[in-house]
PDB file of N, H, CA, C and O in Angstrom:
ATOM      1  N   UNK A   1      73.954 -68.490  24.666  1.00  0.00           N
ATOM      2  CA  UNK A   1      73.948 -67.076  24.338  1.00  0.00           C
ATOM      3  C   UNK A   1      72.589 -66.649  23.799  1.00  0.00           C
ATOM      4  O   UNK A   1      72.205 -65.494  23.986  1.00  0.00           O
ATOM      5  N   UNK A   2      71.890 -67.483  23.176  1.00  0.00           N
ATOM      6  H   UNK A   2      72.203 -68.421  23.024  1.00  0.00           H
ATOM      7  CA  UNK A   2      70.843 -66.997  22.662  1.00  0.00           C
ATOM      8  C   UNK A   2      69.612 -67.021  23.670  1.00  0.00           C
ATOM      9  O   UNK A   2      68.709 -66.185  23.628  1.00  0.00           O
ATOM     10  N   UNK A   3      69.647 -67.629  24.198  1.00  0.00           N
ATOM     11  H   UNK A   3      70.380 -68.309  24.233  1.00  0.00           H
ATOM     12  CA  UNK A   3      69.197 -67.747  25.281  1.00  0.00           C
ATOM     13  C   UNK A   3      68.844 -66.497  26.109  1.00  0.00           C
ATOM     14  O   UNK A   3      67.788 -65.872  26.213  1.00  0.00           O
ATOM     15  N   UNK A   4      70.197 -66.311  26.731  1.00  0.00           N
ATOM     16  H   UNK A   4      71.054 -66.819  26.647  1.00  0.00           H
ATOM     17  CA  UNK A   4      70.317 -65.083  27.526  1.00  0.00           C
ATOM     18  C   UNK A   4      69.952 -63.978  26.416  1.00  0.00           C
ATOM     19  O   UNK A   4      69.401 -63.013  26.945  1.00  0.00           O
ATOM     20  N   UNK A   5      70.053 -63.893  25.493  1.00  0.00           N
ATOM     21  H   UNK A   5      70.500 -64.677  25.063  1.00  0.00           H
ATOM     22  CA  UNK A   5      69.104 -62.616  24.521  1.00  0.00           C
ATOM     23  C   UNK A   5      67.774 -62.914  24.690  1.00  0.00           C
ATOM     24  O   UNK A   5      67.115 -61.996  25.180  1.00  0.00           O
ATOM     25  N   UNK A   6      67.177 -63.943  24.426  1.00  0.00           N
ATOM     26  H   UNK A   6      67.713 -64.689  24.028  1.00  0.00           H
ATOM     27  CA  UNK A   6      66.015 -63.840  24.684  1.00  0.00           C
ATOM     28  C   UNK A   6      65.520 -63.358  26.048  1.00  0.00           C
ATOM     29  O   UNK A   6      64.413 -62.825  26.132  1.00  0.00           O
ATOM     30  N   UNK A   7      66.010 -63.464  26.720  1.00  0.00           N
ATOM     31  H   UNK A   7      66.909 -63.897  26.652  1.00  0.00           H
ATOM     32  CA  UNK A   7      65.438 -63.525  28.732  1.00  0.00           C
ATOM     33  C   UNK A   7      65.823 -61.877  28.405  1.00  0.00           C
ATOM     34  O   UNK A   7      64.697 -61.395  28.532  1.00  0.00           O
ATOM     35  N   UNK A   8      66.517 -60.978  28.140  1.00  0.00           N
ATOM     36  H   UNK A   8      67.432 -61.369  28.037  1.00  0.00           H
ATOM     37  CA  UNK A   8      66.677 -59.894  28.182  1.00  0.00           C
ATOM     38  C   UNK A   8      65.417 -59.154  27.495  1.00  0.00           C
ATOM     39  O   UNK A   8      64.724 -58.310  28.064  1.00  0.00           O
ATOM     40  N   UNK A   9      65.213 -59.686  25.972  1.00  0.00           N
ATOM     41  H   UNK A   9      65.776 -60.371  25.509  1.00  0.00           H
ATOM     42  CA  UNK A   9      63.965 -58.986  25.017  1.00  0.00           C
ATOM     43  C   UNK A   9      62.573 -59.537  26.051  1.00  0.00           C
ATOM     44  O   UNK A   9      61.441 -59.055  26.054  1.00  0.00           O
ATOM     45  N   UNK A  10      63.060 -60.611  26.832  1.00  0.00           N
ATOM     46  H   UNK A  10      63.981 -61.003  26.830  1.00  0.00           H
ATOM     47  CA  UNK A  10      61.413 -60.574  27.672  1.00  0.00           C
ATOM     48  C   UNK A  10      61.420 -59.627  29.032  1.00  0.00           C
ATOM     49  O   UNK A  10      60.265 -59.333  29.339  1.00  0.00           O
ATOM     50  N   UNK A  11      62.138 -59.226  29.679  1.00  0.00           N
ATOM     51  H   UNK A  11      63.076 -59.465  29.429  1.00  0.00           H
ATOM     52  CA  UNK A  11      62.885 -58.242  30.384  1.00  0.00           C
ATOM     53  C   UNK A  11      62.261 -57.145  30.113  1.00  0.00           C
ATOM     54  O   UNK A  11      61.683 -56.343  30.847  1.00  0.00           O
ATOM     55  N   UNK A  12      62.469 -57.186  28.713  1.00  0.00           N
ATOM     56  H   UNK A  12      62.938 -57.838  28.117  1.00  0.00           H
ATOM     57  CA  UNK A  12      62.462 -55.605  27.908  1.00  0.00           C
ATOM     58  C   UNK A  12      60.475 -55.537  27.765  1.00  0.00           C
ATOM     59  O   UNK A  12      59.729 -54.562  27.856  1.00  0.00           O
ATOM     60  N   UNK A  13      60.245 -56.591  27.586  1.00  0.00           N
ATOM     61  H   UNK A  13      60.851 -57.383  27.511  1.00  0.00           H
ATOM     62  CA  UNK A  13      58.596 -56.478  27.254  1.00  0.00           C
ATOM     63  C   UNK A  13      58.270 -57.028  26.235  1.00  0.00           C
ATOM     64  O   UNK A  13      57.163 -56.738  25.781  1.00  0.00           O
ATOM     65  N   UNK A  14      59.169 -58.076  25.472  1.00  0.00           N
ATOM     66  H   UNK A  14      60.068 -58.311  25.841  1.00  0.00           H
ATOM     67  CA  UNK A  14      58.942 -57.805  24.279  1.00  0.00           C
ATOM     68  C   UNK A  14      57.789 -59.226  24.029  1.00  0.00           C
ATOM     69  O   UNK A  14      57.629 -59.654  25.172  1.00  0.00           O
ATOM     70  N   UNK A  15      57.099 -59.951  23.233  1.00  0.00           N
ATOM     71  H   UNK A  15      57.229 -59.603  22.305  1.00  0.00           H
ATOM     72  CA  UNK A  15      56.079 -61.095  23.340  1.00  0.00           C
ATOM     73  C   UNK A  15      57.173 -62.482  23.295  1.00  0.00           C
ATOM     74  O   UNK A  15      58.320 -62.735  22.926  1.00  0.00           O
ATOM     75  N   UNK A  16      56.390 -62.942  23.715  1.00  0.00           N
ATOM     76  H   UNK A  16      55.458 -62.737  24.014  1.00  0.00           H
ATOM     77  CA  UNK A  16      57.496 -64.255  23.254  1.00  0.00           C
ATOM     78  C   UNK A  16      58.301 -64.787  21.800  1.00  0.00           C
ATOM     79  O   UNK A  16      59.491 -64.946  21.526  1.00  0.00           O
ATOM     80  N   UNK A  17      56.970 -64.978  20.997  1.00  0.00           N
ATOM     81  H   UNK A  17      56.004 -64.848  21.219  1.00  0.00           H
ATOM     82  CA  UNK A  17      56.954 -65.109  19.577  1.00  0.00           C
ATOM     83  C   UNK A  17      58.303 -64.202  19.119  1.00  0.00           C
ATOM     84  O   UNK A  17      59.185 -64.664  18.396  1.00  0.00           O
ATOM     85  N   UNK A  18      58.311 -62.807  19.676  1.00  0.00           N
ATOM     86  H   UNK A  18      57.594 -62.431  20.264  1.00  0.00           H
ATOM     87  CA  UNK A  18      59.353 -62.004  19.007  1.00  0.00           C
ATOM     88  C   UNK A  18      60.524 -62.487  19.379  1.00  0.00           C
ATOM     89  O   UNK A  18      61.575 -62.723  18.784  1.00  0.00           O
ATOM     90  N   UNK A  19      60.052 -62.622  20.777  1.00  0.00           N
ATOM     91  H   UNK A  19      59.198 -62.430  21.260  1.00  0.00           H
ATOM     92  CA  UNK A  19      61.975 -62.848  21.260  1.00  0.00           C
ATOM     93  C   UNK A  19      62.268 -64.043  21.180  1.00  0.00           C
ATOM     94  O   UNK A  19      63.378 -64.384  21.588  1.00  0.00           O
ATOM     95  N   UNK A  20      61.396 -64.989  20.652  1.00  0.00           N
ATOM     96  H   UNK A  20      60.494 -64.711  20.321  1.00  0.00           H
ATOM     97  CA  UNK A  20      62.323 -66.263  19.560  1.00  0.00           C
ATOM     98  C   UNK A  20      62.982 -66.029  18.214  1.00  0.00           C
ATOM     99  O   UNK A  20      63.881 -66.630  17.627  1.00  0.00           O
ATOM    100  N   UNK A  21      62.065 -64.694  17.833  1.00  0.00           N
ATOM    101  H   UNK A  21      61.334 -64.205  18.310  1.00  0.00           H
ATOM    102  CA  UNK A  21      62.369 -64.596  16.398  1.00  0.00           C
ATOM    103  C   UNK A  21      63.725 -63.757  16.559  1.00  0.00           C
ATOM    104  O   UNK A  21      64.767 -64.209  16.083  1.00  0.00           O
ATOM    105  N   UNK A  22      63.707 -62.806  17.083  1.00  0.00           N
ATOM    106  H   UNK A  22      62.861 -62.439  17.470  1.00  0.00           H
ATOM    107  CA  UNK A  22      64.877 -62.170  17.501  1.00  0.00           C
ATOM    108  C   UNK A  22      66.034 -63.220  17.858  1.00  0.00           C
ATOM    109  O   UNK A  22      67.090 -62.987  17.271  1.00  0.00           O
ATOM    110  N   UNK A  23      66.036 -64.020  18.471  1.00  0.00           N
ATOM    111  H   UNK A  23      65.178 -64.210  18.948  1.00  0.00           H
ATOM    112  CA  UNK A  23      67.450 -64.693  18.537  1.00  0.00           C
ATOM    113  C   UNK A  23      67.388 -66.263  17.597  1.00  0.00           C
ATOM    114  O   UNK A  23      68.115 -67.222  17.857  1.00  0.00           O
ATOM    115  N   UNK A  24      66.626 -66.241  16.777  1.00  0.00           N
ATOM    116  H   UNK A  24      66.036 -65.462  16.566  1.00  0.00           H
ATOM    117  CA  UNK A  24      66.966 -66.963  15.754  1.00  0.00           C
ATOM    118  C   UNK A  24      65.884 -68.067  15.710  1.00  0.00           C
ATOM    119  O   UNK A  24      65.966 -68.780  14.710  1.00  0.00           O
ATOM    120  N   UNK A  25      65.023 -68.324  16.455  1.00  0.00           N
ATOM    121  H   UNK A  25      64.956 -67.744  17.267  1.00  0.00           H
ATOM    122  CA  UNK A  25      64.201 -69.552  16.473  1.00  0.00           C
ATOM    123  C   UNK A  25      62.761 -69.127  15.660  1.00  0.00           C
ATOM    124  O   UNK A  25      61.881 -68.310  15.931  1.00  0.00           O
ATOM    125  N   UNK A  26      62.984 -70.238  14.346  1.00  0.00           N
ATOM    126  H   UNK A  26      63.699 -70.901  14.126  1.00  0.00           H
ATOM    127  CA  UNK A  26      61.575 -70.395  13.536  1.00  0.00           C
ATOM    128  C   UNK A  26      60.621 -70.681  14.217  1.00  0.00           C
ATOM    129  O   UNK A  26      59.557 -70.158  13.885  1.00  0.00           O
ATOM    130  N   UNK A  27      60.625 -71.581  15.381  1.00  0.00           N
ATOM    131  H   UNK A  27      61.489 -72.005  15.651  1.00  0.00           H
ATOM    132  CA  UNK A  27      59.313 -72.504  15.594  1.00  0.00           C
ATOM    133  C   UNK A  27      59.797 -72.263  17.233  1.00  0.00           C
ATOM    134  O   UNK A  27      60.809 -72.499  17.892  1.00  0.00           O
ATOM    135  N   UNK A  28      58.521 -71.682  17.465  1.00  0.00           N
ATOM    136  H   UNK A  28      57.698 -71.490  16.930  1.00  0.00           H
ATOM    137  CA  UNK A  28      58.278 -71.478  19.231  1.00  0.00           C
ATOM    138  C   UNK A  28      57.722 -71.969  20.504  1.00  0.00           C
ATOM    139  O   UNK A  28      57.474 -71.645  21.665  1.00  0.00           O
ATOM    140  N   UNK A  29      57.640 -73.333  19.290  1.00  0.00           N
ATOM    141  H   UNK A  29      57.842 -73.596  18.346  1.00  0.00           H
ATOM    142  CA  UNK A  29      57.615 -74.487  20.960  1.00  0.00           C
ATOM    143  C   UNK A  29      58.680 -75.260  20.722  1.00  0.00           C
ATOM    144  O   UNK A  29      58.986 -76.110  21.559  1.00  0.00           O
ATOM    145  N   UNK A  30      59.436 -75.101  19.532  1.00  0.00           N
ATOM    146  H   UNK A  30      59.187 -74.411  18.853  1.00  0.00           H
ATOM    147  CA  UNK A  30      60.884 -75.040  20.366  1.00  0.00           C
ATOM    148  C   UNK A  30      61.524 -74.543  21.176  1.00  0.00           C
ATOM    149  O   UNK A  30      62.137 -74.989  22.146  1.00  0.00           O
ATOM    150  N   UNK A  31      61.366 -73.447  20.721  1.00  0.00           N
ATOM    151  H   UNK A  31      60.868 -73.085  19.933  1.00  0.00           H
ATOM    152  CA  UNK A  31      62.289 -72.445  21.659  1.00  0.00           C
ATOM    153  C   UNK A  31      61.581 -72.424  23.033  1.00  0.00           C
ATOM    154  O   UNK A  31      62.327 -72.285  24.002  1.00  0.00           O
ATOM    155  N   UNK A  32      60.328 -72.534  23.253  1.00  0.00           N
ATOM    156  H   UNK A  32      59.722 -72.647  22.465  1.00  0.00           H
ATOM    157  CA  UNK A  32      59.778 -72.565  24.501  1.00  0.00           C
ATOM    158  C   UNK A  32      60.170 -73.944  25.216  1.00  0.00           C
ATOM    159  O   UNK A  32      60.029 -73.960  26.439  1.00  0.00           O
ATOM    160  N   UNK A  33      60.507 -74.764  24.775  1.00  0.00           N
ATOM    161  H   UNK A  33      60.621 -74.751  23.781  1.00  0.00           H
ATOM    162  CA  UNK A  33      61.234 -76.010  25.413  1.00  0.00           C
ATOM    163  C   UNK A  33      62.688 -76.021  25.403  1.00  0.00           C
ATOM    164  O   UNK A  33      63.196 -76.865  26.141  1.00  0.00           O
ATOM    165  N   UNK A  34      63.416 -75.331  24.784  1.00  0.00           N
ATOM    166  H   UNK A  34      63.002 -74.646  24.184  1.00  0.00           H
ATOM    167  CA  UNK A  34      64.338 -74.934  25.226  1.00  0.00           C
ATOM    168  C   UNK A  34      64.543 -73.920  26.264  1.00  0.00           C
ATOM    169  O   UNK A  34      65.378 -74.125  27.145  1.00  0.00           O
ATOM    170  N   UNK A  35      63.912 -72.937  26.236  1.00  0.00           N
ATOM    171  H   UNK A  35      63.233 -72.770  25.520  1.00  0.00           H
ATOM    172  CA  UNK A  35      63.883 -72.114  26.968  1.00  0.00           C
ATOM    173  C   UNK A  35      63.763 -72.671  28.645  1.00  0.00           C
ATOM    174  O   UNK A  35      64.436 -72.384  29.634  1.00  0.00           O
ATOM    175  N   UNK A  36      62.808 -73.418  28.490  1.00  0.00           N
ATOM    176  H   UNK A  36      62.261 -73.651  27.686  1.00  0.00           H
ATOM    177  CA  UNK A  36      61.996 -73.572  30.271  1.00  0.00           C
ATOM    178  C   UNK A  36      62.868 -74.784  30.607  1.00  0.00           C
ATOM    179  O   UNK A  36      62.756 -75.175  31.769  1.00  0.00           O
ATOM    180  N   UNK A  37      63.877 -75.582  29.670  1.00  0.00           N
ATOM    181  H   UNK A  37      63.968 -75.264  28.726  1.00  0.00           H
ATOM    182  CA  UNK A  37      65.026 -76.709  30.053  1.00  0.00           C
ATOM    183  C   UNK A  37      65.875 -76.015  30.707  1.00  0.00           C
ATOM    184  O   UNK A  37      66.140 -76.356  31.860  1.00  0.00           O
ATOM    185  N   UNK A  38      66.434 -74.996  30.183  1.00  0.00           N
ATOM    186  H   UNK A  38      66.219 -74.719  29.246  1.00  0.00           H
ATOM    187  CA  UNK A  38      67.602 -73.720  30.838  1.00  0.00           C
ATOM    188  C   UNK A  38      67.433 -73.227  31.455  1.00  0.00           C
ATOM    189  O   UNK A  38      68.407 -73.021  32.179  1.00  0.00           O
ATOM    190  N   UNK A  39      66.119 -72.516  31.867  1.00  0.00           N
ATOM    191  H   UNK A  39      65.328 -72.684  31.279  1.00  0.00           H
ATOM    192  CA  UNK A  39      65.630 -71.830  32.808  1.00  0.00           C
ATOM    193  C   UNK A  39      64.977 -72.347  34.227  1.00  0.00           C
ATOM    194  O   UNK A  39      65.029 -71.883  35.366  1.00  0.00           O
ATOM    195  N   UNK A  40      64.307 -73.569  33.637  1.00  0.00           N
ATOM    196  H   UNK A  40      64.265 -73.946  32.711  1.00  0.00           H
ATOM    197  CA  UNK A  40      63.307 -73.250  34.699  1.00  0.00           C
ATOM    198  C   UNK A  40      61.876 -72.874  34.679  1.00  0.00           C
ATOM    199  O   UNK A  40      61.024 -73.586  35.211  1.00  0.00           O
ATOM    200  N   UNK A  41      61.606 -71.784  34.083  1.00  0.00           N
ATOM    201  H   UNK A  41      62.298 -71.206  33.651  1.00  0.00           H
ATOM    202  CA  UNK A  41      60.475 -71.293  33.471  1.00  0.00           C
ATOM    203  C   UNK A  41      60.256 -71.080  32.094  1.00  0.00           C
ATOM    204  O   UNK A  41      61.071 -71.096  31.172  1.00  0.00           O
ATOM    205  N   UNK A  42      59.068 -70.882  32.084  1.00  0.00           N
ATOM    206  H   UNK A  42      58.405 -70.869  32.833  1.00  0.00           H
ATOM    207  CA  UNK A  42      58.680 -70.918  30.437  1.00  0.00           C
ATOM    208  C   UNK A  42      58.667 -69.984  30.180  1.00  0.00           C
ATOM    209  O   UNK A  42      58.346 -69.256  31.119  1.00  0.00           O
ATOM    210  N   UNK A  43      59.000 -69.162  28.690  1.00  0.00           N
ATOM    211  H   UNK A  43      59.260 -69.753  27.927  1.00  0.00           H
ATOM    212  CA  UNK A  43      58.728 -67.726  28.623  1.00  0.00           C
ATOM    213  C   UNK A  43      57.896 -67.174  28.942  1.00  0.00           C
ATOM    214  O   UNK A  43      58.313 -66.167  29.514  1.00  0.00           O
ATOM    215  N   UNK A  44      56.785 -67.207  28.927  1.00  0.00           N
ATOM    216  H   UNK A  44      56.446 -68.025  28.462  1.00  0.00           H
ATOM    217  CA  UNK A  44      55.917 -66.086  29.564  1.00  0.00           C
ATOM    218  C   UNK A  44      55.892 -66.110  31.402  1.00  0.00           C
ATOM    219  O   UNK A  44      55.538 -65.267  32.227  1.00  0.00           O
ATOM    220  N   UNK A  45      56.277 -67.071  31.489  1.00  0.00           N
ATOM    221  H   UNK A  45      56.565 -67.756  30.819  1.00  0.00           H
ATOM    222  CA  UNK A  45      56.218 -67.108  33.098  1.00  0.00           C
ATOM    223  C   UNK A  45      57.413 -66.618  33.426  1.00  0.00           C
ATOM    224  O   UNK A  45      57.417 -65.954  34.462  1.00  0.00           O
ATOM    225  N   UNK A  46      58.803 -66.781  32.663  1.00  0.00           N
ATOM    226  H   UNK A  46      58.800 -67.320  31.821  1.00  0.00           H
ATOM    227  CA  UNK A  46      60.159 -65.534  33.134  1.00  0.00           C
ATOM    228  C   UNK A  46      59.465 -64.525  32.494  1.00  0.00           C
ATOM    229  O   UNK A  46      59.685 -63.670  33.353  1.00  0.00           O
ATOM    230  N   UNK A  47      58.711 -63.864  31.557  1.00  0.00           N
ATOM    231  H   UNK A  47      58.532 -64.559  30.860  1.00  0.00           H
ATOM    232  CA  UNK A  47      58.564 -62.570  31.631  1.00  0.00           C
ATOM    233  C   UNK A  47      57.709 -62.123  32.492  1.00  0.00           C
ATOM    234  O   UNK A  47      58.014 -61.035  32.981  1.00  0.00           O
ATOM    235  N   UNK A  48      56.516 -62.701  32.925  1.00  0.00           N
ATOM    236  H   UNK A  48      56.268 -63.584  32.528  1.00  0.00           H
ATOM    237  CA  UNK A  48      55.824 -62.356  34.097  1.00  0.00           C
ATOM    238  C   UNK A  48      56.365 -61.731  35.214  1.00  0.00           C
ATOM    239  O   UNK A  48      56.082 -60.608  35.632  1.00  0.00           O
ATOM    240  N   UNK A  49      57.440 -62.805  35.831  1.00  0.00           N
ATOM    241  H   UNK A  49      57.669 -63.717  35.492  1.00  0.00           H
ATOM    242  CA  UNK A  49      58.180 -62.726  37.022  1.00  0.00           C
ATOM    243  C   UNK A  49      59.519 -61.499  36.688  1.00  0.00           C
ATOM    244  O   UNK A  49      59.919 -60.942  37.711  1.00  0.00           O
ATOM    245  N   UNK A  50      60.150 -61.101  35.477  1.00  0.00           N
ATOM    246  H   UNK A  50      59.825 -61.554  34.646  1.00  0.00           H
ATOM    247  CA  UNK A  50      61.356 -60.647  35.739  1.00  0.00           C
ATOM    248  C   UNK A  50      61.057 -59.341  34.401  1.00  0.00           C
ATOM    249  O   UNK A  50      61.981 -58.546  34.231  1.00  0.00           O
ATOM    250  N   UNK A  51      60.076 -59.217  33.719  1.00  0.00           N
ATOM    251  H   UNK A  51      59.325 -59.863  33.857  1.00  0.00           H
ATOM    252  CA  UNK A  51      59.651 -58.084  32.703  1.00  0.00           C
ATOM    253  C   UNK A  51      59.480 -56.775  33.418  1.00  0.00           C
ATOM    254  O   UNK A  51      59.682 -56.668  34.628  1.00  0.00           O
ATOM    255  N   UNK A  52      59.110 -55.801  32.665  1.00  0.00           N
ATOM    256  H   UNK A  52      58.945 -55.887  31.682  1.00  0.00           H
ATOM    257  CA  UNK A  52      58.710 -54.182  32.806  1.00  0.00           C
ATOM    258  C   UNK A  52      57.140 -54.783  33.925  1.00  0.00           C
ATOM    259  O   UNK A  52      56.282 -55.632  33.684  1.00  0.00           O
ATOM    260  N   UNK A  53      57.357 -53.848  35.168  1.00  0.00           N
ATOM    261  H   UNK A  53      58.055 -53.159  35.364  1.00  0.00           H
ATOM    262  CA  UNK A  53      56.276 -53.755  35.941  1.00  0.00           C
ATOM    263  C   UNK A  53      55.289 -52.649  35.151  1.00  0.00           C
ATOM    264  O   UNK A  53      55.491 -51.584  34.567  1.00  0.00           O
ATOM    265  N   UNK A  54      54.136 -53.459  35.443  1.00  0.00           N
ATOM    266  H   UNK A  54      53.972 -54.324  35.918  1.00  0.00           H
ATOM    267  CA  UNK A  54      52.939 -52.436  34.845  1.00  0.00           C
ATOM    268  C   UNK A  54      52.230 -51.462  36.385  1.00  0.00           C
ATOM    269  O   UNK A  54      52.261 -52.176  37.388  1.00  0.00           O
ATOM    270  N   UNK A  55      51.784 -50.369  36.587  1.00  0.00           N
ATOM    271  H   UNK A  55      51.759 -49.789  35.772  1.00  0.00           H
ATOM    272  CA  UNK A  55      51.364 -49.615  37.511  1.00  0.00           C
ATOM    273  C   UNK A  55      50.012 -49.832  37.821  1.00  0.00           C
ATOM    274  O   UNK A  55      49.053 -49.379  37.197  1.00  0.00           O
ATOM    275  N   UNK A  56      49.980 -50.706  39.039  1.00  0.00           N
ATOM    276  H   UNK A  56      50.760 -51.073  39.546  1.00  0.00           H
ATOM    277  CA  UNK A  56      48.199 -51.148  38.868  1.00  0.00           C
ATOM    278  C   UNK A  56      47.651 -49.665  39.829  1.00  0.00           C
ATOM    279  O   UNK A  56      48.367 -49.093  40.650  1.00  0.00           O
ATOM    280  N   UNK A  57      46.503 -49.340  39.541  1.00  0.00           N
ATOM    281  H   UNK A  57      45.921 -49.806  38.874  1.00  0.00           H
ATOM    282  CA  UNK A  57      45.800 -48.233  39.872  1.00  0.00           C
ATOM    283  C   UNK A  57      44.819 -48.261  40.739  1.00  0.00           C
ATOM    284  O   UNK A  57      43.875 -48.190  39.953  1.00  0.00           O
ATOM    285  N   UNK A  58      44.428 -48.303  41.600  1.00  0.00           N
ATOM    286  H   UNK A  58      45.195 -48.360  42.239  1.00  0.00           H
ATOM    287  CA  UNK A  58      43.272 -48.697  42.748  1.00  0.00           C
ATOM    288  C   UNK A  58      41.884 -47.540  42.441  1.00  0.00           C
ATOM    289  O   UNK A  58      40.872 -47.590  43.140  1.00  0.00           O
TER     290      UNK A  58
END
C-alpha cells in the first residue's frame, strides 16, 4: 500500500525524497530499494516514465 502511494505522489510530480516521506520512509535508499524491488524501476525513473508531462517548446 505504501508503495502504491508513493507511485501516485510521483505521478503527481512530487520529488522522490517527498514521496518517501509522505508514505512513511525516514531513509531513501531504502525506500528506493524497495521501491525498484516492486516495481521494476527506481523512483525517479517511474516518475520520468509515468509523471506530469512537461511541454517542450521548439
Amino acid at each position: 500500500m505504501r508503495i502504491e502511494a508513493a507511485k501516485r505522489a510521483l505521478e503527481e510530480g512530487r520529488t522522490v525524497a517527498d514521496a518517501a516521506r509522505r508514505v512513511g520512509y525516514g531513509d531513501p535508499v531504502a525506500f528506493r530499494k524497495v521501491f525498484a524491488r516492486l516495481t521494476g524501476l527506481t523512483p525517479a525513473d517511474y516518475r520520468g516514465r509515468y509523471g506530469p508531462r512537461r511541454l517542450v517548446r521548439a
